[in-house]
C-alpha positions as CSV (number, residue, x, y, z in Angstrom):
1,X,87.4,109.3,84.8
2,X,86.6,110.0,88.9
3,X,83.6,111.1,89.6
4,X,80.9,111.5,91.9
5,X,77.2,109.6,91.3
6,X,74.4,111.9,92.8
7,X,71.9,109.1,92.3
8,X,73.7,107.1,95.1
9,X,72.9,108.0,98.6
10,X,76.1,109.6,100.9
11,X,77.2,106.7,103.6
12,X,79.3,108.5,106.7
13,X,81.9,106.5,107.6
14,X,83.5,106.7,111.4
15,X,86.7,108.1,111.6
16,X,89.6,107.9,114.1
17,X,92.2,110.8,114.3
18,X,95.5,110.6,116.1
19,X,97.8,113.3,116.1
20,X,102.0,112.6,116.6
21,X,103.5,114.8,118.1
22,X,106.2,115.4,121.2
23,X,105.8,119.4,120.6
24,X,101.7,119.9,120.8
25,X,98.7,119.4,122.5
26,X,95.2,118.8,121.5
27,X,94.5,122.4,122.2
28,X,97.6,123.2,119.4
29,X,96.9,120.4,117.1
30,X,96.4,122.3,113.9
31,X,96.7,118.9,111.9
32,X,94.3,117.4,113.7
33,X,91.5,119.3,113.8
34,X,92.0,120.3,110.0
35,X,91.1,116.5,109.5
36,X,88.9,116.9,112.2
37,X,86.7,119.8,110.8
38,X,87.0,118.3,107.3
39,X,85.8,114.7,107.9
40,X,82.7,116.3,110.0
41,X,82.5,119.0,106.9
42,X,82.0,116.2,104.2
43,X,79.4,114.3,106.6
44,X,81.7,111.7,108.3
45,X,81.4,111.2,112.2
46,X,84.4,111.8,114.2
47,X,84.9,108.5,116.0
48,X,87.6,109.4,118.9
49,X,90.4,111.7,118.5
50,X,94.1,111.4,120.3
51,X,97.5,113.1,120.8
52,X,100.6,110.9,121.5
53,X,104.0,111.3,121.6
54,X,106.2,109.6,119.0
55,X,106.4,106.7,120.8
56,X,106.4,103.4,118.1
57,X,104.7,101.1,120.9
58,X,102.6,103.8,122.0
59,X,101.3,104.0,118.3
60,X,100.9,100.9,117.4
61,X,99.2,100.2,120.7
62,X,96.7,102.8,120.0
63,X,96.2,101.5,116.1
64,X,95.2,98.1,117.3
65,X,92.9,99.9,119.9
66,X,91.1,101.3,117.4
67,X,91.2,98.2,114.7
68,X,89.6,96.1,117.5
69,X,86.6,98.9,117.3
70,X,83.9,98.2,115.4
71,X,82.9,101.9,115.7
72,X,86.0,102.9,114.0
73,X,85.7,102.4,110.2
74,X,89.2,104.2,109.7
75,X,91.7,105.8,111.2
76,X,94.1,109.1,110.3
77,X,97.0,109.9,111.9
78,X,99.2,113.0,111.2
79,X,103.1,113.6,112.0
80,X,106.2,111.6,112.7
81,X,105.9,110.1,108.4
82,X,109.2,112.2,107.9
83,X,112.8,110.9,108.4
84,X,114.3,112.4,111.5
85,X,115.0,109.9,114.0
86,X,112.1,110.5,116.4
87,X,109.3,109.8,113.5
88,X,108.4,106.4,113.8
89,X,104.5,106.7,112.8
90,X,105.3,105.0,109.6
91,X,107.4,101.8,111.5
92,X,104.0,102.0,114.1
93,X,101.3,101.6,111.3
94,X,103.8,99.0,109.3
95,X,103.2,96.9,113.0
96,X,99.8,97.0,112.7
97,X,99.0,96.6,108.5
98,X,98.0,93.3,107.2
99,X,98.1,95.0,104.3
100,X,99.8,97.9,103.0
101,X,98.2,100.1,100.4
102,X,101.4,100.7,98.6
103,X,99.5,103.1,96.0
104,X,98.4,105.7,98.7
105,X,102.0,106.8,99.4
106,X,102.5,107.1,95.6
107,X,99.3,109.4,94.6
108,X,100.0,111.2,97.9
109,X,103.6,111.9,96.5
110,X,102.0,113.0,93.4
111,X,99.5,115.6,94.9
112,X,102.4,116.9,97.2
113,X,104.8,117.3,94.1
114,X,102.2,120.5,92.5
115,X,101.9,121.9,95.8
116,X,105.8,121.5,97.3
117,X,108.0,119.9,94.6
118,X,110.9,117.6,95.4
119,X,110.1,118.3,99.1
120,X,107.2,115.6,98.6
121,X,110.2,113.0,98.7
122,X,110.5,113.8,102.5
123,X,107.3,112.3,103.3
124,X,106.9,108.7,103.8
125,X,102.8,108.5,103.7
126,X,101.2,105.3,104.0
127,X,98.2,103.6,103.9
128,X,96.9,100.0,104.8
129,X,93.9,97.9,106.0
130,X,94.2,96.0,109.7
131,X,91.0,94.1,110.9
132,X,88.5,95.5,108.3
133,X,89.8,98.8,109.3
134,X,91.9,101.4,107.1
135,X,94.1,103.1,108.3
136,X,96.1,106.0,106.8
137,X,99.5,108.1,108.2
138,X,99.7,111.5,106.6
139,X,102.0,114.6,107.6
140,X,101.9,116.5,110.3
141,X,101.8,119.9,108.6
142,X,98.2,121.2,108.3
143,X,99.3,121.5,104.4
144,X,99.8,117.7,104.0
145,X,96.6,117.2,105.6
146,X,94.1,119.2,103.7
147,X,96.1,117.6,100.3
148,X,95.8,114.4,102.0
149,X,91.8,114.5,102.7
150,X,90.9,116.8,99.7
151,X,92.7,115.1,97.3
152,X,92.3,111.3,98.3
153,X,90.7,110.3,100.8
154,X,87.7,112.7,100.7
155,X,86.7,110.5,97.5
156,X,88.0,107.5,98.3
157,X,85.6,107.8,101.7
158,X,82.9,108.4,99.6
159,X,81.0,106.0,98.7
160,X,79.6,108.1,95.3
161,X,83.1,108.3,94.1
162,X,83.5,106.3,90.7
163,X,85.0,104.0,89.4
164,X,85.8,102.9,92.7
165,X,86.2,103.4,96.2
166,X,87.4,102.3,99.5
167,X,83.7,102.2,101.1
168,X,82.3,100.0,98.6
169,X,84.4,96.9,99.9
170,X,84.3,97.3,103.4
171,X,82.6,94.3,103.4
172,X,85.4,92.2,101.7
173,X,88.2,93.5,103.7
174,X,87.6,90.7,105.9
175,X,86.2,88.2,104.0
176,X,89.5,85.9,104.3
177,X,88.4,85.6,108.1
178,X,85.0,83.9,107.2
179,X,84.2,80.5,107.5
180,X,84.2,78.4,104.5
């Protein structure tokens, strides 16, 4: 069963938030700086944090900004995961994956479903891992991101969390790049 080890030591990881939106700015970015104050909160660092508008290029641009940091351990965007024709987070973070973390929209699906019921089947979460970096697209109601970070990605950030975690093979999310 999940669970946290107290005899290993917390490691922060860096974090990247980018916030979706054509509607806000920073100053009204509820998402954002729910994931903001929670990822500080749980002893993260808050790499860099962003608005754009739901522009796919404009995304993805910013994605591989960020995956070419190697002060940005992950990033977490919120809004434009729905289906109207202006969200096109998903299509932006599909540009960027080398792979996709197929599971994270499923247990994100799952969490949603207690809280919203067959609403959850409006949200197209995703997860995947570009350059040794993960990235992760959740909603963009402030709802979808506390469910989001309490429910996964708090323990999967943590590198306590057993049996397993995302932290623990940072260093093998690249190891296909080494030299043999």
């Amino acid at each position: 069963m999940s669970r946290i080890d107290d005899t290993k030591d917390f490691i922060p990881v860096r974090i990247a938030v980018l916030t979706v939106s054509d509607s806000r700015s920073l100053d009204e970015d509820r998402s954002g700086q729910v994931l903001a104050d929670r990822i500080t909160g749980a002893g993260h660092s808050l790499a860099d944090r962003k608005l754009l508008p739901d522009e796919r290029d404009e995304i993805a641009a910013q994605l591989r900004a960020w995956v070419a940091d190697p002060d940005i351990d992950v990033v977490i965007s919120t809004g434009g995961t729905g289906l109207t024709g202006r969200d096109v987070t998903v299509e932006a973070h599909r540009d960027v994956y080398e792979k996709e973390i197929e599971a994270f929209g499923t247990v994100f699906t799952i969490v949603s479903m207690k809280k919203i019921g067959t609403s959850a089947v409006q949200s197209r979460a995703t997860g995947g891992v570009a350059g040794g970096t993960y990235l992760f697209a959740l909603p963009g109601s402030p709802g979808a991101c506390k469910d989001g970070w309490d429910e996964i990605l708090s323990l999967q950030l943590d590198y306590r969390h057993k049996p397993c975690n995302f932290v623990e093979i940072f260093p093998r999310l690249t190891e296909n790049q080494r030299r043999k």
